[in-house]
Short mmCIF file of the C-alpha atoms (twelve columns), coordinates in Angstrom:
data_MODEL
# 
_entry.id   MODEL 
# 
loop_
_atom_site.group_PDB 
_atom_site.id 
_atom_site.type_symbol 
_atom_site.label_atom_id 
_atom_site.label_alt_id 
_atom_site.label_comp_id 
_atom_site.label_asym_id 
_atom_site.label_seq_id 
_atom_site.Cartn_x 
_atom_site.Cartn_y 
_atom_site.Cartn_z 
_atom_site.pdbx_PDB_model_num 
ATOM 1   C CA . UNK A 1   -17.557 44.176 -29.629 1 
ATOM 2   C CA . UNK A 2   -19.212 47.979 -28.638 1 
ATOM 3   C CA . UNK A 3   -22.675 47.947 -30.564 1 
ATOM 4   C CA . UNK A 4   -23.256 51.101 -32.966 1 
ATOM 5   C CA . UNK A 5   -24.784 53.788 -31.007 1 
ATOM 6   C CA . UNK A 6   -27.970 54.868 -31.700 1 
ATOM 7   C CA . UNK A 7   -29.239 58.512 -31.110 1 
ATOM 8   C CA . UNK A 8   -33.035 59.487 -30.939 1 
ATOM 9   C CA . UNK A 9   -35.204 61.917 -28.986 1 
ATOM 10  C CA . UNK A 10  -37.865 61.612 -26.204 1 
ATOM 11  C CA . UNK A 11  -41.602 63.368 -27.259 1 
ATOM 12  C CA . UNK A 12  -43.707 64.615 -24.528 1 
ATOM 13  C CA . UNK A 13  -47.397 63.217 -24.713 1 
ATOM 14  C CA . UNK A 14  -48.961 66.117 -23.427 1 
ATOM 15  C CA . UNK A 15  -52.229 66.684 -25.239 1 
ATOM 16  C CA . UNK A 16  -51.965 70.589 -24.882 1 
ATOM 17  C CA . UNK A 17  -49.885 70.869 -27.735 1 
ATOM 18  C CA . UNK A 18  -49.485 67.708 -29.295 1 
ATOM 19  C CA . UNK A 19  -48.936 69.910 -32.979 1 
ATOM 20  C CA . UNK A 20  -45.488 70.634 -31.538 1 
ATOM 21  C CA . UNK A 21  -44.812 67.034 -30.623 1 
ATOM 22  C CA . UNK A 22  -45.450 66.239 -34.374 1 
ATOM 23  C CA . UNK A 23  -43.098 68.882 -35.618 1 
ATOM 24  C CA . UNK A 24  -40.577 67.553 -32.958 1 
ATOM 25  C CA . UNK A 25  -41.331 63.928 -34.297 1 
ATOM 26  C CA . UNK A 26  -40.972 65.277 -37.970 1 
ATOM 27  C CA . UNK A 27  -37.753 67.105 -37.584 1 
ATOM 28  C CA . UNK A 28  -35.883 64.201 -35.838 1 
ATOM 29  C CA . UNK A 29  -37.020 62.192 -38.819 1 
ATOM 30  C CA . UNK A 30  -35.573 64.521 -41.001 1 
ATOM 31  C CA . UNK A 31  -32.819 64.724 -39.428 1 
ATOM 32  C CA . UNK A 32  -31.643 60.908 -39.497 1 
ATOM 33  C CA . UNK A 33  -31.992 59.942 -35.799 1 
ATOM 34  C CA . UNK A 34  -32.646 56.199 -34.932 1 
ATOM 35  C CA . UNK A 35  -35.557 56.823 -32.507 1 
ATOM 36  C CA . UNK A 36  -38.197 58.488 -31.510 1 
ATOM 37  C CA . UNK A 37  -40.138 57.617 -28.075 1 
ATOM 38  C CA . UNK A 38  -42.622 59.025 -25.845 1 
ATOM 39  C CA . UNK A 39  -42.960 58.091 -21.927 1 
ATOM 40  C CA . UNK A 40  -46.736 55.869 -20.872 1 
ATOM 41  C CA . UNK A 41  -49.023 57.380 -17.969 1 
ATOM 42  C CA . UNK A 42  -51.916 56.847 -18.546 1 
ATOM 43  C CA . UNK A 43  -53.154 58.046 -15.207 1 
ATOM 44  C CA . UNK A 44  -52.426 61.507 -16.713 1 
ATOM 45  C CA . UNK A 45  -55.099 63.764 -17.390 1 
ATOM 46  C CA . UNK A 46  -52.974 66.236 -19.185 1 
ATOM 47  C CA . UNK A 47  -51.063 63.033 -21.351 1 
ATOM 48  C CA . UNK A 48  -52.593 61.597 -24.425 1 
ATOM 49  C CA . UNK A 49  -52.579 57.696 -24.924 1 
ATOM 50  C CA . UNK A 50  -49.343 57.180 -25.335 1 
ATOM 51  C CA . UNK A 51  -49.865 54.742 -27.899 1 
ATOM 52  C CA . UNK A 52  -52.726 56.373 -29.786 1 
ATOM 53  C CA . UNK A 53  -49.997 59.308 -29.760 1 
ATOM 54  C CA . UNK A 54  -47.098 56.639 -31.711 1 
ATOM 55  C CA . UNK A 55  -49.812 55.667 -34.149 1 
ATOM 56  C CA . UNK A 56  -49.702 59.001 -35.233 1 
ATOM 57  C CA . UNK A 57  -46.484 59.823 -35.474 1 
ATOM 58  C CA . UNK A 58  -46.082 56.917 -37.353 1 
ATOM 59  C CA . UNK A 59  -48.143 58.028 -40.186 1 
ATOM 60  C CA . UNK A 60  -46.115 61.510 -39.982 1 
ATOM 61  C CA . UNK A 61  -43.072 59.862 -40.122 1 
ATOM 62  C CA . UNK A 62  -40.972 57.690 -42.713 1 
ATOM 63  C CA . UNK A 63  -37.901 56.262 -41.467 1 
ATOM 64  C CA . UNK A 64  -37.030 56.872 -37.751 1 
ATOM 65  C CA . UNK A 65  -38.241 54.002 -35.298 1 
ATOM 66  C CA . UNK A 66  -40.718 54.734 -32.817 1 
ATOM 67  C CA . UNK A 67  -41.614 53.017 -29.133 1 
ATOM 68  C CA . UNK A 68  -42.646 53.375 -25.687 1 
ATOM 69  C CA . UNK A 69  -40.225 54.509 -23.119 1 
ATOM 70  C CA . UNK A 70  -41.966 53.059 -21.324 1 
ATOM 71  C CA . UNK A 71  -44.748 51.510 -21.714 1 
ATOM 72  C CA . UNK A 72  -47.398 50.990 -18.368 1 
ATOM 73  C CA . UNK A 73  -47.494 47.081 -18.446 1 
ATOM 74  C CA . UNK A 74  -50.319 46.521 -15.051 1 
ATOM 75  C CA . UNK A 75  -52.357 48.584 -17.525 1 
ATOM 76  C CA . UNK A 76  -51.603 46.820 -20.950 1 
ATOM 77  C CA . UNK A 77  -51.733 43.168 -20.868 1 
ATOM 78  C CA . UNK A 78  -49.011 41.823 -22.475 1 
ATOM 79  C CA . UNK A 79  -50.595 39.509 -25.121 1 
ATOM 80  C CA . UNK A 80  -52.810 42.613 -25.944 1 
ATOM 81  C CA . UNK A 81  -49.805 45.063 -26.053 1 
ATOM 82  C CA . UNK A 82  -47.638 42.358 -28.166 1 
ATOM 83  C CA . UNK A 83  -50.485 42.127 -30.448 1 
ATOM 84  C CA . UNK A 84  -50.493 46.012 -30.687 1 
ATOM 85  C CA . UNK A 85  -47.009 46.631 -31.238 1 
ATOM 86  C CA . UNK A 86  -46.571 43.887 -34.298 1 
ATOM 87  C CA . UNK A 87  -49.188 45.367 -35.467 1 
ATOM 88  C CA . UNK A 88  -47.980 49.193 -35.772 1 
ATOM 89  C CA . UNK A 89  -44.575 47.437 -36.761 1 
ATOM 90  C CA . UNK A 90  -46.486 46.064 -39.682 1 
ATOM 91  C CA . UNK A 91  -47.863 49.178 -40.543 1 
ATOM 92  C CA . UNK A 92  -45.093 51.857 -40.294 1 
ATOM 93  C CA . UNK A 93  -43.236 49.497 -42.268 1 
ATOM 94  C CA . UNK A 94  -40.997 47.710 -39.286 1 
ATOM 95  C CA . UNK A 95  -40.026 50.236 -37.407 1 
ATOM 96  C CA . UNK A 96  -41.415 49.551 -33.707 1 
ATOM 97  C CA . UNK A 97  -39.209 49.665 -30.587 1 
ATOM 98  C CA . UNK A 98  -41.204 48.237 -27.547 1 
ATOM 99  C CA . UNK A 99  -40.406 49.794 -23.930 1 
ATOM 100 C CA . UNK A 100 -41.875 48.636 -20.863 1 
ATOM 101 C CA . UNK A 101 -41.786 49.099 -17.481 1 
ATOM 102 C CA . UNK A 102 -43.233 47.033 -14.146 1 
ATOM 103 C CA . UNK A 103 -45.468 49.817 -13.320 1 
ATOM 104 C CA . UNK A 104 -44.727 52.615 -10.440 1 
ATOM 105 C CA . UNK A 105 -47.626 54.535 -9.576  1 
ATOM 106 C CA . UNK A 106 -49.744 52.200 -8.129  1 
ATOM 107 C CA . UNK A 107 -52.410 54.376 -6.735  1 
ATOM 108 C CA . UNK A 108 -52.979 55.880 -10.600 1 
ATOM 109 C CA . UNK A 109 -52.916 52.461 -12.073 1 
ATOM 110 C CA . UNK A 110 -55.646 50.981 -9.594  1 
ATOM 111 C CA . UNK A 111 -57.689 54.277 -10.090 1 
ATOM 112 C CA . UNK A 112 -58.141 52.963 -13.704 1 
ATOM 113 C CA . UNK A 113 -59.093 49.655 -12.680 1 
ATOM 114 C CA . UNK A 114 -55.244 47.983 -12.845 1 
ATOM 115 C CA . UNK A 115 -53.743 45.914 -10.419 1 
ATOM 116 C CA . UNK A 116 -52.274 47.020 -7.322  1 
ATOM 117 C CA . UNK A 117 -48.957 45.399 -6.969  1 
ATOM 118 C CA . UNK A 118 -46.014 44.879 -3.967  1 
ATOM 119 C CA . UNK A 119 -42.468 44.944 -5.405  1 
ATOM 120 C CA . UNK A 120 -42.306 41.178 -5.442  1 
ATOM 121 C CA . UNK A 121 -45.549 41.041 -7.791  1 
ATOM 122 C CA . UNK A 122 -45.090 43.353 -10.119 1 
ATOM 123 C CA . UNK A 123 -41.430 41.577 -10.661 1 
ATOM 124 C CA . UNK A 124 -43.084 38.094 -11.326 1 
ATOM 125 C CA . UNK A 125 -45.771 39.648 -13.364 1 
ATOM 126 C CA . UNK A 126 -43.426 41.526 -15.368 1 
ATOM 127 C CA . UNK A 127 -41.333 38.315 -16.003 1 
ATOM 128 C CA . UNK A 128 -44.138 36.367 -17.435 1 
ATOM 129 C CA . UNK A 129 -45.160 38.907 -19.192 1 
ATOM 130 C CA . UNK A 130 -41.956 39.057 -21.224 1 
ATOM 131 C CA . UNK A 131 -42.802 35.442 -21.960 1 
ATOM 132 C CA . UNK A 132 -45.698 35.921 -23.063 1 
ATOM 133 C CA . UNK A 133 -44.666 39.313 -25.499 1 
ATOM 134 C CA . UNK A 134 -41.870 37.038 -26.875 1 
ATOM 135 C CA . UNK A 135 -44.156 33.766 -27.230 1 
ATOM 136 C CA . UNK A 136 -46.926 36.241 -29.529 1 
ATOM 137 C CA . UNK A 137 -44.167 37.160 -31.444 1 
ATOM 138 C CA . UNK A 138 -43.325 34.217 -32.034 1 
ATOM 139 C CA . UNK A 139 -46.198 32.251 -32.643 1 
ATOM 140 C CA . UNK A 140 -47.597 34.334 -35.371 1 
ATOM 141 C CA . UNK A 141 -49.394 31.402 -37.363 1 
ATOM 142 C CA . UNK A 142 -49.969 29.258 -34.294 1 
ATOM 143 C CA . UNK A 143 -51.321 28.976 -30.833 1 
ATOM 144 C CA . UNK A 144 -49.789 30.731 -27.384 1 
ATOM 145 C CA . UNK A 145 -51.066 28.829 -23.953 1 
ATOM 146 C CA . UNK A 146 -49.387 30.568 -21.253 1 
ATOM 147 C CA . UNK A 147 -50.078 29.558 -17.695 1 
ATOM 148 C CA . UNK A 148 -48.396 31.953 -14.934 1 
ATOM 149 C CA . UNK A 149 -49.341 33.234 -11.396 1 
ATOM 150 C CA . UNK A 150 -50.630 36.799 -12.923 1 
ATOM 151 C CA . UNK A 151 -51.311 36.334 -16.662 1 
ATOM 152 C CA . UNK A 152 -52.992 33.270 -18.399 1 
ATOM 153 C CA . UNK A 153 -53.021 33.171 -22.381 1 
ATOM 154 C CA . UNK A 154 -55.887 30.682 -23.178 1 
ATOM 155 C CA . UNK A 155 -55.089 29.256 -26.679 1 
ATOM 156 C CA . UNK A 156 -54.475 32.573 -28.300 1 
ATOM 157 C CA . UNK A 157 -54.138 32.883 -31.698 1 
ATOM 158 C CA . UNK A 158 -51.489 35.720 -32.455 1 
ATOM 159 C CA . UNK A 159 -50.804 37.519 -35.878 1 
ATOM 160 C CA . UNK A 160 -50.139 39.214 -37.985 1 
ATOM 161 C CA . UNK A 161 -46.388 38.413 -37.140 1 
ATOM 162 C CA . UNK A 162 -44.147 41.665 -37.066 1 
ATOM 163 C CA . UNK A 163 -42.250 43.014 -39.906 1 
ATOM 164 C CA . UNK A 164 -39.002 42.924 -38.019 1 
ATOM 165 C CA . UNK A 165 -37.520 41.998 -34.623 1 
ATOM 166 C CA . UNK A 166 -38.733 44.182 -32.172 1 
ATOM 167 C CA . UNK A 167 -36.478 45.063 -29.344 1 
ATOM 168 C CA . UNK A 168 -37.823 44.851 -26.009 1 
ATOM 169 C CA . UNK A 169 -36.414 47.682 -23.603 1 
ATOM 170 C CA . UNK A 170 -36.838 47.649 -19.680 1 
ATOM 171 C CA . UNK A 171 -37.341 50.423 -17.881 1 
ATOM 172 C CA . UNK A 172 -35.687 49.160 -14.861 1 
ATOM 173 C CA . UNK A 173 -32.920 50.169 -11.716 1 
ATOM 174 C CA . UNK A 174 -33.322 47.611 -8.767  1 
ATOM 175 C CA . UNK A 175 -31.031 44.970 -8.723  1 
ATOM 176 C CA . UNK A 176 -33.416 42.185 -9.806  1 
ATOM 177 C CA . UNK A 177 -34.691 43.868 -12.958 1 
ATOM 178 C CA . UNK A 178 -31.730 44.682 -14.057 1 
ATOM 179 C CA . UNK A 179 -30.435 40.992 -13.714 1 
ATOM 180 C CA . UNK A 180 -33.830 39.935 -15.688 1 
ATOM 181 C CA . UNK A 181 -33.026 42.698 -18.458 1 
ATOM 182 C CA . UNK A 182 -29.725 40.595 -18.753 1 
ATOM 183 C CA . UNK A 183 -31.958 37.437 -19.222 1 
ATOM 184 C CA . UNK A 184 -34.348 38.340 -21.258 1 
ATOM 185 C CA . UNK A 185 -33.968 41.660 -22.859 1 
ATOM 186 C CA . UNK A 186 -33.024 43.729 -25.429 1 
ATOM 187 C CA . UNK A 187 -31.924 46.281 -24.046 1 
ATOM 188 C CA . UNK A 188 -32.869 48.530 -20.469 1 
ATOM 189 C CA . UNK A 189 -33.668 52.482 -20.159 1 
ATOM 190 C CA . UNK A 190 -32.547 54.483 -17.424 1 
ATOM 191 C CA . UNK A 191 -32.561 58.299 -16.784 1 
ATOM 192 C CA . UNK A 192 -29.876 60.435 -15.813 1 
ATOM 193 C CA . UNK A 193 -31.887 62.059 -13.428 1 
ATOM 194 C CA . UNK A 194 -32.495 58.795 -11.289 1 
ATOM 195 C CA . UNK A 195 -29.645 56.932 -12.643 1 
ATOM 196 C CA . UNK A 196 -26.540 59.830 -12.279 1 
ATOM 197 C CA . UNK A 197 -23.924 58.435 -14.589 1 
ATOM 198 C CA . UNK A 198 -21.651 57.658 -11.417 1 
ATOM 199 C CA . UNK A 199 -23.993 54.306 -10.774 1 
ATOM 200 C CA . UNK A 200 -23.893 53.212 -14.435 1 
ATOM 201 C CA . UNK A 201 -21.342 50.424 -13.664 1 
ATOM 202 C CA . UNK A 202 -23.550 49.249 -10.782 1 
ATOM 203 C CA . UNK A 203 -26.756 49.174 -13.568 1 
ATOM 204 C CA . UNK A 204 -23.949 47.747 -16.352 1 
ATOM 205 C CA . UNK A 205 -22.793 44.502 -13.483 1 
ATOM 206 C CA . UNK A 206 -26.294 43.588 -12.696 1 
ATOM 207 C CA . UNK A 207 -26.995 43.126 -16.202 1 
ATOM 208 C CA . UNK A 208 -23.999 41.086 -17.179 1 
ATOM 209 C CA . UNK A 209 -24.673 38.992 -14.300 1 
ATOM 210 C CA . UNK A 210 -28.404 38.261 -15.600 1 
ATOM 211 C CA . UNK A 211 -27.018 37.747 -18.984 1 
ATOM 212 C CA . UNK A 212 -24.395 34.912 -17.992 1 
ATOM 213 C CA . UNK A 213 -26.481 33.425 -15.891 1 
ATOM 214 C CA . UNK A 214 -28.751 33.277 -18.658 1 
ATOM 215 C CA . UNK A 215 -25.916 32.026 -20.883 1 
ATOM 216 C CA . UNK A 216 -26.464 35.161 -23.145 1 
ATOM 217 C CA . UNK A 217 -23.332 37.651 -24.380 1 
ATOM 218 C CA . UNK A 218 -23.706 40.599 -22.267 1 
ATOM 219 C CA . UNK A 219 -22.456 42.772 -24.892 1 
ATOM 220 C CA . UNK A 220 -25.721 41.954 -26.938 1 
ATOM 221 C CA . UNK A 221 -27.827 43.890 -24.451 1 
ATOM 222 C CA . UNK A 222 -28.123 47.866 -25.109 1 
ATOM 223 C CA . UNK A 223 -27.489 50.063 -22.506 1 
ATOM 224 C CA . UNK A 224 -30.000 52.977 -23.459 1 
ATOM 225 C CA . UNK A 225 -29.835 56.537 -21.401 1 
ATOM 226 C CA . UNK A 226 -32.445 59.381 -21.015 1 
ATOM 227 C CA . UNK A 227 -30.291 62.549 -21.011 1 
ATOM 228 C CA . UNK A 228 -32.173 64.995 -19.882 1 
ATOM 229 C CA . UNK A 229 -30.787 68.701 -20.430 1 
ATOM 230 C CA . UNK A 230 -30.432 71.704 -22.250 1 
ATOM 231 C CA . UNK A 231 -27.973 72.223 -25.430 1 
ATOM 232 C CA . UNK A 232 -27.167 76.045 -25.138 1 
ATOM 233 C CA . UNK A 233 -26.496 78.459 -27.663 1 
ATOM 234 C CA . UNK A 234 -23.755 80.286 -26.443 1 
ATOM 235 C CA . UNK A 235 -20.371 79.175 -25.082 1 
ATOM 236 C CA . UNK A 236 -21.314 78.285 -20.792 1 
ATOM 237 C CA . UNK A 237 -19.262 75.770 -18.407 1 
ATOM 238 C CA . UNK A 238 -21.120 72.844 -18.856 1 
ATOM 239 C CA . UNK A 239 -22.211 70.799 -15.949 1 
ATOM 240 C CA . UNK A 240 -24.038 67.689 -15.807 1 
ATOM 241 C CA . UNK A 241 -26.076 66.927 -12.807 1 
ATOM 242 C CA . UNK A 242 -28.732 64.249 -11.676 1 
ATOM 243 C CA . UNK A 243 -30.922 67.003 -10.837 1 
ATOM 244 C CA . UNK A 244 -30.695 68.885 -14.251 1 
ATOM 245 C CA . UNK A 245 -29.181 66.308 -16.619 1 
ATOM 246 C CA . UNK A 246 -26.944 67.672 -18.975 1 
ATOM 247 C CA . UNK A 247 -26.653 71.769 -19.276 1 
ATOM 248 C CA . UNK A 248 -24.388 72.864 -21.849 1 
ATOM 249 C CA . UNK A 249 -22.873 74.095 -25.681 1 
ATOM 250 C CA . UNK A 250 -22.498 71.504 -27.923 1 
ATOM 251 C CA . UNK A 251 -18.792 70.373 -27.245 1 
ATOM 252 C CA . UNK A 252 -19.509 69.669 -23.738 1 
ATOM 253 C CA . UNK A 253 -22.554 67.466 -25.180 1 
ATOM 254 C CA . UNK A 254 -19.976 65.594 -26.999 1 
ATOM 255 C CA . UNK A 255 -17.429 65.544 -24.468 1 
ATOM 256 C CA . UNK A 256 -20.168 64.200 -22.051 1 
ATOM 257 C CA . UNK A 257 -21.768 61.628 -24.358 1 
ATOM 258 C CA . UNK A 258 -18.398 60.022 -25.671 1 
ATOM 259 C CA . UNK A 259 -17.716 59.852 -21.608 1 
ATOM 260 C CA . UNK A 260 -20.777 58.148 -21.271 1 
ATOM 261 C CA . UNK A 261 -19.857 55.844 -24.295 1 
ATOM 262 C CA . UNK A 262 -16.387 54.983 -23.408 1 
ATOM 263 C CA . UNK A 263 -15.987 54.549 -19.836 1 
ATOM 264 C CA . UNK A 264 -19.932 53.379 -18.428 1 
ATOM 265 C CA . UNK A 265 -20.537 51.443 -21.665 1 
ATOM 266 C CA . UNK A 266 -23.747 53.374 -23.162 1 
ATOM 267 C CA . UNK A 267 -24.721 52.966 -26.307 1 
ATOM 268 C CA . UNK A 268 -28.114 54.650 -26.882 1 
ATOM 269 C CA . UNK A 269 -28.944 57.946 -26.161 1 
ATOM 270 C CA . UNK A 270 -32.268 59.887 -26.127 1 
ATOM 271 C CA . UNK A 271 -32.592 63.254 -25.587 1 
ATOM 272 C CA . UNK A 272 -35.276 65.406 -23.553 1 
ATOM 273 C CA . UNK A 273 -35.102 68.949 -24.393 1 
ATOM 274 C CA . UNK A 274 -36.026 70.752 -20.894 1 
ATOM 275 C CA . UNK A 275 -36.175 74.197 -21.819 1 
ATOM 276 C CA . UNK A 276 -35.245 76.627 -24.490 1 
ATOM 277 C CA . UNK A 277 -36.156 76.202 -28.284 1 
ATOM 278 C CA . UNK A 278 -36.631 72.118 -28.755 1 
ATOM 279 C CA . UNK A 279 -36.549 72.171 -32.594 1 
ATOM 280 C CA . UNK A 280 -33.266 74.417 -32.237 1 
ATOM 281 C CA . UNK A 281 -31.770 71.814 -29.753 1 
ATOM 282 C CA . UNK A 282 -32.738 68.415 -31.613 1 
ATOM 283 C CA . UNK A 283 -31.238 69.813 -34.744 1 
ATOM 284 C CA . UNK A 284 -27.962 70.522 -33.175 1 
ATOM 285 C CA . UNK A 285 -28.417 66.662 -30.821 1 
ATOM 286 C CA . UNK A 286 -28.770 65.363 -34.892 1 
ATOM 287 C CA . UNK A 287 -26.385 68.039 -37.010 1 
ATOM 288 C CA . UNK A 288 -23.477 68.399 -34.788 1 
ATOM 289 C CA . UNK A 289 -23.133 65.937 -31.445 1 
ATOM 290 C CA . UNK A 290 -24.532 62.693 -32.734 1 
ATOM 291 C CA . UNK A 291 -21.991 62.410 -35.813 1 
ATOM 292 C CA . UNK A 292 -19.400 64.215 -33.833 1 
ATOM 293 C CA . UNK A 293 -20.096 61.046 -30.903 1 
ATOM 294 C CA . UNK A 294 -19.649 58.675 -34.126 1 
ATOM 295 C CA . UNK A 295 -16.835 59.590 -35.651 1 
ATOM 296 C CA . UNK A 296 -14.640 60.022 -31.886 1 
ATOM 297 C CA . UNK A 297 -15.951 56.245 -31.313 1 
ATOM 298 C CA . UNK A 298 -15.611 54.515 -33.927 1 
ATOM 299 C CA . UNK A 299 -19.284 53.972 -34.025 1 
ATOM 300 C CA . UNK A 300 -19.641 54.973 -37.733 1 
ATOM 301 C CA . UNK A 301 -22.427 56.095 -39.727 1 
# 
């Protein structure tokens, strides 16, 4: 059975005008979307920390969940980042979505003092470290030892435990992350300008194929998309693109989305205003094409 969709938006971390990132944050909360999330480079000199940045929000905020999307794991240990996401779950009152990702500019993560890592590394390091998120979790109370090639956990004492299950989204496309998103994972995060909808069954088989192997229902695992694009005003032929995402009025969002929903199997969709007015555009991605994508699926309320 199809999961209920959820709809959220995507807030850029920029520090140059981080009051408009709140007002973003505030109207999608307003507005009843599921989630709010903001992409991790650290590296950046123009970004905020991303997770300073979600504290914040948090505090602005009263019902819509917030998370990474996703968050730089070579430069977050992962019993360090566990402990900091139960710990904003705790405080925002459960409502912490946890994205990471194996880590992709190397030569930005070694500049501040991460590790350097080949393909095959940062794949077994990323693997132990969902172990190791997981085993925090759920420990609270106890005692985590965690021996692996990359990351040791030395008797550590986790707590406080979070107020709800937090999902654990993978920013992932090769072949072998997506099978480990089917093993492990909540749920994975791909962009339509990397991941054109066209290769969504490709993404989709991987993961099944990590989730049986893994003796887990494939259907459990979320298939969340980054939809890039612009919702204009006026009445345009809409066109959806991997260079420019999705350019369009609001039917053709809808047309597009319930596509996405019904034949690639999508069920979570966050969108990145581009250009134009972003308050404008997120009220119309909450008003008018989210419940319009819920009531033409059968995804409810």
């Amino acid at each position: 059975m199809a999961l209920e969709p959820l709809f959220g938006i995507n807030i850029d971390p920029r520090a140059d005008n981080w009051q408009n990132t709140f007002e973003r944050a505030q109207v999608a909360d307003r507005a009843g979307l599921d989630l709010l999330t903001s992409q991790d480079h650290p590296y950046n000199k123009t970004h905020l920390d991303t997770w300073t940045l979600l504290s914040a929000v948090a505090a602005v905020t009263h019902n819509i969940h917030i998370g990474t999307n996703v968050a730089n794991l070579p430069l977050r240990p992962p019993a360090m980042l566990a402990k900091a996401a139960a710990s904003l779950d705790v405080l925002s009152g459960g409502r912490v979505e946890l994205g990471i990702g194996a880590g992709a500019f190397w030569r930005g993560v070694a500049a501040y003092g991460g590790p350097e890592r080949s393909p095959g590394e940062a794949y077994e390091a990323f693997s132990e470290a969902l172990d190791i998120i997981r085993g925090m979790w759920d420990k609270a109370g106890g005692s985590l030892r965690y021996e692996g090639r990359h990351y040791q956990v030395q008797g550590a004492q986790p707590g406080p435990a979070p107020l709800h299950p937090i999902r654990i989204w993978v920013g992932a496309i090769g072949p072998r992350m997506l099978r480990l998103v089917g093993a492990k994972a909540d749920g994975v995060l791909v962009s339509i300008t990397y991941v054109p909808p066209l290769r969504l069954n490709q993404v989709n088989d991987r993961i099944d194929e990590g989730a049986a192997a893994a003796g887990r229902d494939p259907e459990a695992v979320r298939r969340g998309y980054n939809l890039m694009g612009v919702i204009r005003e006026r009445e345009t032929r809409g066109i959806t693109s991997q260079d420019t995402g999705i350019d369009g009025p609001v039917d053709y969002w809808i047309e597009e989305i319930i596509r996405l929903r019904c034949d690639f199997r999508q069920d979570t969709f966050l969108f990145w205003p581009t250009e134009g007015d972003p308050i404008w555009q997120i009220e119309r991605f909450a008003y008018e094409i989210a419940p319009a994508v819920r009531e033409q699926t059968g995804g409810g309320a």
